[in-house]
MIBA-232409 format. One line per 8 residues: number of its first residue (from 1); their letters; for each residue x, y, z of C-alpha. Coordinates in steps of 0.2 Angstrom, whole numbers. Example, Ala and Ser with C-alpha at 12.3 -4.5 7.8 and 13.67 -1.06 7.14 Angstrom:
<recs>
1 = AS = 62 -22 39  68 -5 36
</recs>
This chain:
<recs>
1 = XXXXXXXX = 381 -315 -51  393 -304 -46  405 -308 -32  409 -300 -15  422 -304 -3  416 -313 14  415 -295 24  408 -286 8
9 = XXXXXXXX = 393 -299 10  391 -297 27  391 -276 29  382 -277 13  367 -290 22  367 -278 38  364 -264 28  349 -273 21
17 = XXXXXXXX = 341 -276 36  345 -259 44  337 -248 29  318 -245 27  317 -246 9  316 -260 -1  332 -264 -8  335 -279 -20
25 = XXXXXXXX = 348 -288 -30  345 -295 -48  355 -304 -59  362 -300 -76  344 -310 -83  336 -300 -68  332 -315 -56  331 -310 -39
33 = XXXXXXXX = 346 -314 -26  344 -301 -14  330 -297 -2  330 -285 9  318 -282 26  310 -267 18  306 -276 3  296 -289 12
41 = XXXXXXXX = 287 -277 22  283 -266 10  281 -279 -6  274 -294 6  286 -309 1  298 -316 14  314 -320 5  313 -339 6
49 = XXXXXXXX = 297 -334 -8  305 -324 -19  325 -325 -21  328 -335 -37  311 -329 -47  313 -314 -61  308 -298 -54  294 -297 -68
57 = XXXXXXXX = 285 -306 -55  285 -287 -47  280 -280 -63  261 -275 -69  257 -280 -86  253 -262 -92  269 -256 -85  282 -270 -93
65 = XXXXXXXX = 285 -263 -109  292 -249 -98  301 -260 -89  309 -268 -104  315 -249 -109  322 -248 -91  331 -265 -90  340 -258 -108
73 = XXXXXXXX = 346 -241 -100  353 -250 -86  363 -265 -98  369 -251 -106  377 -240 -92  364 -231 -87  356 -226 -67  339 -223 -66
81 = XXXXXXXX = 334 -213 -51  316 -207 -43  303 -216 -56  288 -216 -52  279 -231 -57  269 -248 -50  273 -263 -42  262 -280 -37
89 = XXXXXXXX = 260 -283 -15  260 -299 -14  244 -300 -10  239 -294 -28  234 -274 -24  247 -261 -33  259 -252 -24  265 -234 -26
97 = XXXXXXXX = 286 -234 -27  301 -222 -31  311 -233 -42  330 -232 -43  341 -245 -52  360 -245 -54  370 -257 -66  383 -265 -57
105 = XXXXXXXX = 399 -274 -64  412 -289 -61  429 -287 -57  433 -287 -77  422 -273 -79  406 -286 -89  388 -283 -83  384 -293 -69
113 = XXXXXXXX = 366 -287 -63  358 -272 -56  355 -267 -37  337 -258 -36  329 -247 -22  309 -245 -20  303 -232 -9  283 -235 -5
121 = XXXXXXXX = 276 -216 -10  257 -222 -10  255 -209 4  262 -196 -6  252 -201 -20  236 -201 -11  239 -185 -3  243 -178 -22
129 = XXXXXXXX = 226 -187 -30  216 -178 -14  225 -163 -18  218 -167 -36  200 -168 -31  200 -154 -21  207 -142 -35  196 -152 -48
137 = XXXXXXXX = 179 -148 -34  183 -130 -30  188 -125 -49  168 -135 -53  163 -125 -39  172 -107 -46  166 -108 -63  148 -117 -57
145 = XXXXXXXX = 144 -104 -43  155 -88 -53  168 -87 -42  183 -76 -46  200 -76 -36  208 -60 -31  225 -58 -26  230 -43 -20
153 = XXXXXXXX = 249 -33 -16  248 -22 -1  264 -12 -8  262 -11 -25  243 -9 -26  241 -21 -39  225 -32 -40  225 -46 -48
161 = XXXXXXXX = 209 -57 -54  209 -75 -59  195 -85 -64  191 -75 -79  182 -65 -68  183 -49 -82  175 -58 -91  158 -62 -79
169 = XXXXXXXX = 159 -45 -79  158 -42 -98  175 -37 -99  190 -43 -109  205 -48 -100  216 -32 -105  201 -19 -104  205 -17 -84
177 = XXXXXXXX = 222 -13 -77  228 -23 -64  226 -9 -50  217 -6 -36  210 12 -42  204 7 -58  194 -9 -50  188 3 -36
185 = XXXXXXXX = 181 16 -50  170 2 -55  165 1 -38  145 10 -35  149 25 -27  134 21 -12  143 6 -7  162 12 -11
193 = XXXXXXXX = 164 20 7  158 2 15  170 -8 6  184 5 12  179 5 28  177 -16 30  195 -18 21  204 -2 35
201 = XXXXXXXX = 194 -15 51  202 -31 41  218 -23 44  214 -21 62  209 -39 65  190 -40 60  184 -52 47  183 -45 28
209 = XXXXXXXX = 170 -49 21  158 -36 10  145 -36 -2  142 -21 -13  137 -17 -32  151 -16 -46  148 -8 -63  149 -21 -78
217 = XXXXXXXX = 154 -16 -96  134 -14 -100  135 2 -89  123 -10 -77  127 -16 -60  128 -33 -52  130 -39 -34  146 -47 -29
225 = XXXXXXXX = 149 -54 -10  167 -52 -6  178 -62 6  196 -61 10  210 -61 23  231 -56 24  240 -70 18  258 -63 19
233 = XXXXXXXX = 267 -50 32  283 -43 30  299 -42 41  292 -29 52  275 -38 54  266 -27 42  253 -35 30  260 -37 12
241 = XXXXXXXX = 248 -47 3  230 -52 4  219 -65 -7  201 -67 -8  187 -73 -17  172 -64 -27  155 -70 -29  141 -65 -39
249 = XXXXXXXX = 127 -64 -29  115 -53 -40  102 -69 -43  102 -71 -25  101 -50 -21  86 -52 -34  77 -64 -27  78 -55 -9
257 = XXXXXXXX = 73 -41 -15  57 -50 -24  54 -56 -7  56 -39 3  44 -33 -11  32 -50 -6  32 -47 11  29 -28 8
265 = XXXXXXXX = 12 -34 -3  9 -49 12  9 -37 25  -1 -24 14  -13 -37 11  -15 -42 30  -18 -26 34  -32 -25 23
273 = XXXXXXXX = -37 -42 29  -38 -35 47  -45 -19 41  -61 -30 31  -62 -39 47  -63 -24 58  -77 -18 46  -85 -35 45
281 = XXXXXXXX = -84 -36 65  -90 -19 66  -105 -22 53  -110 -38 63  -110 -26 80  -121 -12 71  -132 -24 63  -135 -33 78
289 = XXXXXXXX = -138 -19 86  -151 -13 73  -159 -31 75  -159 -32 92  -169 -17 94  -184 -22 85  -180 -42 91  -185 -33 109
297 = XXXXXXXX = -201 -27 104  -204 -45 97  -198 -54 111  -204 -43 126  -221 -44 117  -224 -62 118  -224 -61 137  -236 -49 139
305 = XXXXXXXX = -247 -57 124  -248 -74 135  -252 -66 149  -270 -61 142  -285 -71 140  -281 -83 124  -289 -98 117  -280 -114 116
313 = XXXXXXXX = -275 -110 97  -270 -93 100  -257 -99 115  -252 -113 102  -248 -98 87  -240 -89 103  -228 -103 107  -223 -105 91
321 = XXXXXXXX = -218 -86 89  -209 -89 105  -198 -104 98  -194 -93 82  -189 -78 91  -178 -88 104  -170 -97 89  -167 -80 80
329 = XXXXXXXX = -161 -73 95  -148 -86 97  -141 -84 79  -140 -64 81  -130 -70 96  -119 -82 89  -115 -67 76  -110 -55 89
337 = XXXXXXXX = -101 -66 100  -90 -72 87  -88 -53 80  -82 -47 96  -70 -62 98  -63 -59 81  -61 -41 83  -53 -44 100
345 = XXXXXXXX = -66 -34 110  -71 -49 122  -57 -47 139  -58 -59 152  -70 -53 168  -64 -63 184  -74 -63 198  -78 -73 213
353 = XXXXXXXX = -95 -83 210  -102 -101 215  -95 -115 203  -109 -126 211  -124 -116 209  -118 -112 193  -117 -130 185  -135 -134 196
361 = XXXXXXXX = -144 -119 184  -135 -128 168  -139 -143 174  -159 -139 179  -159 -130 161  -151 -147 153  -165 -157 163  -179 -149 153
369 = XXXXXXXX = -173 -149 138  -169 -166 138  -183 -172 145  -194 -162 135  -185 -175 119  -187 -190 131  -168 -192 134  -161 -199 151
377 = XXXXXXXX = -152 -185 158  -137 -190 171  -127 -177 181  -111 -180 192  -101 -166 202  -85 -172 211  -88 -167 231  -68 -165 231
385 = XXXXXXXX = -73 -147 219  -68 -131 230  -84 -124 223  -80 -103 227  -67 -101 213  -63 -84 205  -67 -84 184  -78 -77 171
393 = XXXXXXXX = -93 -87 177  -102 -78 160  -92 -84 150  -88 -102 158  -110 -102 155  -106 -99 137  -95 -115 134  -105 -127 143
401 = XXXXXXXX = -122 -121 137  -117 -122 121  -109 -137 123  -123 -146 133  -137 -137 117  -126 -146 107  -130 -162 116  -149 -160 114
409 = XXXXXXXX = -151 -154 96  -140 -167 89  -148 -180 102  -166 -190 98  -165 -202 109  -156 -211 122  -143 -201 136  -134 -186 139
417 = XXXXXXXX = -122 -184 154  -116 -170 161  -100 -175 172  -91 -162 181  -71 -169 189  -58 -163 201  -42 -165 190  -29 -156 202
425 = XXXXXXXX = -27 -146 216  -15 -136 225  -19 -121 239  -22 -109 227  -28 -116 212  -38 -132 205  -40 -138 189  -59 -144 183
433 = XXXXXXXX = -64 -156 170  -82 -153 161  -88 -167 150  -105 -168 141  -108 -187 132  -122 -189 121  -128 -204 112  -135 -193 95
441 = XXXXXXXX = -129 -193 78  -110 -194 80  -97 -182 70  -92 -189 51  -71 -191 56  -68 -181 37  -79 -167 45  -69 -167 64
449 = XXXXXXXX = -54 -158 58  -64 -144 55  -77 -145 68  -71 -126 76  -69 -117 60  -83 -102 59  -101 -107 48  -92 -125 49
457 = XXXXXXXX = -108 -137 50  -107 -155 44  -121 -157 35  -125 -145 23  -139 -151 12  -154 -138 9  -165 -150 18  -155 -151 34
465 = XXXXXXXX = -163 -157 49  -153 -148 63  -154 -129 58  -139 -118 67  -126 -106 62  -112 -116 63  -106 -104 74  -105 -112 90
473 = XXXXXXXX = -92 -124 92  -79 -108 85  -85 -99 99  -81 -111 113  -66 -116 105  -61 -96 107  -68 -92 123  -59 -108 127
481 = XXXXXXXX = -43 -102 123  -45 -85 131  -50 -93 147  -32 -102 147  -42 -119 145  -42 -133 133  -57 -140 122  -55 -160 114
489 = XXXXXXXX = -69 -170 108  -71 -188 104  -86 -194 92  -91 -208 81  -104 -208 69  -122 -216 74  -115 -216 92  -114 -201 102
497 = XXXXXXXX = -99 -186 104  -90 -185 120  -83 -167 123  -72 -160 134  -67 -143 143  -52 -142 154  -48 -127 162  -39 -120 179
505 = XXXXXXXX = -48 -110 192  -41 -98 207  -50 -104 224  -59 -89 231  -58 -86 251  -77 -93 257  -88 -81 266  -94 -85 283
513 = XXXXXXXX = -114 -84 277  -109 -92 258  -119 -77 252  -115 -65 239  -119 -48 243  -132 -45 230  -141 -60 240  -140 -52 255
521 = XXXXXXXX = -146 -37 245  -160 -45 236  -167 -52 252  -172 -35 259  -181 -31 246  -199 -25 246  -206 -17 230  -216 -1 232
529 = XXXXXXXX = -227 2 218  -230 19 217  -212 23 213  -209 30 195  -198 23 182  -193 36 168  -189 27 152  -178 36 141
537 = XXXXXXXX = -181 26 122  -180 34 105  -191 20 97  -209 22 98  -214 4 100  -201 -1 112  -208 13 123  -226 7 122
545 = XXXXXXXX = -220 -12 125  -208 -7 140  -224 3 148  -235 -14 148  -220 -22 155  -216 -8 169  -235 -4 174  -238 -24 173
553 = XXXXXXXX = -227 -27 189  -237 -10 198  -223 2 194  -228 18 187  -222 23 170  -213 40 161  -206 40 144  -194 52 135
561 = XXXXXXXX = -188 51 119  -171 59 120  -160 69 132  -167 83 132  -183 78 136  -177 68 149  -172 83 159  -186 92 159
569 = XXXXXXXX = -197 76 165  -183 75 180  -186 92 184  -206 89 184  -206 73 193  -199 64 206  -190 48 195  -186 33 208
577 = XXXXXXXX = -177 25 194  -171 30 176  -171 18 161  -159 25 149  -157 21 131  -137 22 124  -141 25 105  -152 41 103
585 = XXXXXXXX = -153 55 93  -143 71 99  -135 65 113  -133 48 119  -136 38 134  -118 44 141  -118 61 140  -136 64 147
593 = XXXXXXXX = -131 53 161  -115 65 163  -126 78 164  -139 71 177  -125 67 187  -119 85 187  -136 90 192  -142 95 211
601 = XXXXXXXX = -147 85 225  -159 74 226  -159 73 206  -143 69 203  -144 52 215  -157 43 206  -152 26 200  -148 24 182
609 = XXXXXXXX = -149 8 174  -142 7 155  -151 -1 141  -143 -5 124  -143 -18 110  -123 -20 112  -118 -33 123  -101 -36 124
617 = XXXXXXXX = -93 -33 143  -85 -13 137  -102 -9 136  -106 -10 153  -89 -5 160  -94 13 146  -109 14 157  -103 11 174
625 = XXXXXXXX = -87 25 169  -103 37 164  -113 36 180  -124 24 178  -127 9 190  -131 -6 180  -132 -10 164  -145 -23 152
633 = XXXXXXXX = -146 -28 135  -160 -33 123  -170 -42 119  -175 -42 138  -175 -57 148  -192 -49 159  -187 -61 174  -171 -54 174
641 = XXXXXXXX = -175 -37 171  -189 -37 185  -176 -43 196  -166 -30 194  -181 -16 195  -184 -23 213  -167 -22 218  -163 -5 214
649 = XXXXXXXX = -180 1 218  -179 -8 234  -162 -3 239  -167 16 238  -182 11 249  -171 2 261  -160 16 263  -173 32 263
657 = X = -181 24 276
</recs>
């Protein structure tokens, strides 16, 4: 060991503990005799440990032949300063040191040890291995997602490009000049004005970033998304440099412009879609239309037929007719009503009405059909109901008849209930719960998703037992939505459905009689049977069949078959009520009621009811808008079409006298 005087040792030990390195002594066989603070801080042995022990103790076992080289220099004369290498913590991990070692000598100038210096650099050496990753993950990510890196000199023009981004291009590195005009002649002359344009606003403040189309050697172009900002100013604050990154976005431009071109043929083909089901809509109107016509002459018949002298057999072949024509009027009525929803023709009608005598018609209709089966029939209407409400009470008929028809058909034996429930309630509004519970045949659950699809029926065997169109569910479920309600259903097979229609109502202001005006109306009337109803029809049959049912209630009876002919029988006779056709040849039902209306006194006064196959609510708003006063479809419902003969017949008595 080399010596020291008494002071030497003693600056020489304050020293140690004052620096934050770790400094130790060795001897000239490299035992340890000095251990600094910062040694055991940064190495993890107090002194007590380690003074005395060689300093291989310190050294890795991959890193001592190195060692052995560095233990040589330093016998031999030389300093080592800043190597990088390993050292072992005490508590066994590796530590990142700066090692310096110095021979030292005795007063005779012989080799005596070596004092050595560790600074910790793990920080430094993580930061450079991140620094690593980093550059290893975007130079991946350059060459993986063809990147190229552009740096570009504000003064000199001069572009450079890195990432042998030529060569994505097709180019060799040496075929280009390093210029901005000979890398802006590549640029397609559409997009060259942009890329100008964006670089003079980058200058300004705004965010470079461009994409635009660049020629390739192969005279074709590719698609390259470019990002850059100023990276250097000069004295004056003026921009001198500018880097940046290119990006081959041609796969991504493609498949864009495959989509646009996808969209372009969706959108094409939706049109046609709604086009086809505008037609199909259409062709379900006409052809009901075309159906209904004949459907009157059937239906309006059967009345008439049973009101003559028939044997029991005959009334039996008469009933049956009746069933078939009610069940294929209800099918040409599912058809319609579902075309009209589809198309979008059917708009909400709001009008005051009562809820209660409303649900007591259903209900009375529900009562004979389900007694007619043998089926117990219960009925509850919450008395908390505020029962004048503004709706569509036509359409509100729809869901719950269909609903309740439902119920019956599917129902041969045990109970349906009809439940009516306040579920809210403010001043103005209330909201209603309608519930129809059967016992019948249950839904199958693999069929329920489906339950409101159009022509969706669950079983569809040849040899079903329930016959339908499938059609009714689809429409409730629509009208349903239109009326800002909800429709859910609960169901198990073999043990009854349970559905349910939610919907909110306004409260209607009460009148002081609870009458509706058409009640007050209907109640003066007194029908005079010599008054004469002219009947303007195209179709021969329908004539005769509406002069049995006219002259049957003691009304006398004029027909026309077009417009024309209507005139003149105006002219020649005094009309108390015209019955007029929509569909006829020449003109139609609108424009002769135009023209009657244009007519003189008393003529132009007569009452007007329209009569077509269409049904949907446009219709009768077409006919009110022409003139006419009322409006009734076909096949005729006789009881309702009687009622209305009184009232308008009656109401021109009432106020001529």
């Amino acid at each position: 060991m080399f010596e020291m005087t008494k002071g030497e040792r003693a600056f020489f030990s304050t020293a140690l503990d004052i620096l934050d390195d770790a400094m130790i002594g060795l001897t000239k066989d490299f035992k340890i005799f000095l251990w600094s603070k910062g040694a055991e801080k940064k190495l993890g042995y107090k002194k007590e440990e380690i003074v005395g022990k060689s300093v291989q103790v310190l050294i890795p076992k991959d890193k001592m032949s190195e060692f052995e080289n560095q233990i040589h220099m330093v016998q031999t004369g030389n300093t080592i300063e800043s190597y990088e290498t390993l050292r072992i913590h005490k508590n066994g991990k590796l530590v990142d040191v700066s090692a310096s070692l110095a021979p030292v000598y005795d007063s005779d100038g012989v080799f005596s040890g070596a004092i050595g210096i560790y600074k910790d650099i793990s920080e430094k050496k993580e930061l450079s291995r991140r620094l690593q990753r980093h550059e290893e993950r975007y130079r991946l990510a350059l060459e993986g997602g063809r990147f190229g890196v552009w740096d570009f000199d504000i003064r000199t023009n001069n572009l450079f490009h890195y990432n042998d981004w030529e060569k994505i291009l097709g180019y060799e590195a040496d075929e280009i000049e390093n210029h901005l005009d000979d890398w802006l002649k590549l640029v397609h002359p559409e997009d060259l004005p942009n890329v100008v344009c964006k670089y003079g606003k980058h200058l300004e403040g705004e965010e470079y970033i461009v994409e635009y189309r660049i020629r390739c050697k192969n005279e074709e172009y590719k698609w390259i998304r470019s990002k850059g900002r100023i990276s250097e100013w000069g004295d004056e604050g003026n921009p001198i440099r500018m880097v940046g990154t290119n990006e081959d976005i041609t796969k991504e431009k493609r498949i864009q412009e495959e989509l646009k071109e996808k969209y372009k043929q969706l959108e094409l083909l939706k049109r046609e879609a709604e086009k086809a089901n505008k037609a199909k809509s259409q062709f379900l109107a006409n052809m009901s239309h075309e159906i209904r016509t004949p459907m009157n002459g059937v239906i309006a018949t059967i009345p008439l037929l049973q009101l003559t002298d028939l044997t029991e057999e005959q009334r039996k072949y008469v009933q049956m007719l009746k069933n078939s024509a009610d069940t294929l009027l209800a099918i040409i009525n599912d058809l319609l009503d579902i075309s009209k929803l589809e198309s979008g023709k059917i708009e909400l009608n709001p009008e005051p009405f009562n809820l209660k005598e409303t649900l007591s018609s259903i209900y009375e209709d529900l009562l004979v059909a389900g007694n007619s089966k043998g089926l117990e029939i219960g009925y509850y209407l919450d008395p908390n109901i505020d029962f004048h409400i503004i709706g569509d009470e036509l359409k509100l008929r729809i869901i719950l008849t269909n609903l309740i028809n439902n119920a019956v058909k599917f129902t041969d034996k045990g109970s349906i209930s009809f439940r009516i429930k306040l579920i809210a309630s403010d001043v103005k509004r209330e909201t209603i719960e309608f519930c129809v519970k059967d016992t019948g045949i249950g839904i199958e659950e693999s069929y329920q998703e489906k339950i409101f699809d159009n022509f969706s029926q669950g079983d569809l065997s040849s040899r079903k037992k329930y016959v339908g169109t499938g059609l009714g569910l689809a429409i409730v479920k629509r009208l349903a939505a239109l009326m800002g309600g909800h429709i859910s259903f609960k169901s198990k097979v073999g043990e009854g459905s349970t559905f349910y229609f939610t919907c909110t109502f306004e409260k209607a202001n009460r009148r002081a009689d609870g009458l509706k005006e058409k009640d007050v109306v209907e109640q003066k009337i007194r029908p005079i049977p010599d008054k004469v109803i002219l009947c303007v029809e195209d179709n021969l049959i329908n004539q005769e069949i509406m002069e049995n049912i006219i002259t049957k209630k003691g009304y006398k009876y004029i027909a026309a078959y077009d417009g024309n002919e209507a005139l003149e029988k105006l002219k020649d006779n005094q009309i108390a009520l015209i019955l007029m056709d929509i569909q006829m040849p020449g003109r139609n039902g609108y424009e002769i009621t135009k023209m009657i209306r244009n007519m003189d006194d008393p003529i132009k006064d007569v009452p007007i009811i329209g009569i077509t196959a269409y049904t949907i609510y446009e219709d009768r708003e077409k006919c009110i808008q022409a003139g006419m006063n009322d409006y009734i479809s076909k096949p005729l419902d006789i009881g309702e079409f009687y009622k209305m003969l009184d009232l308008y017949l009656g109401n021109s008595i009432n106020s001529s006298t």
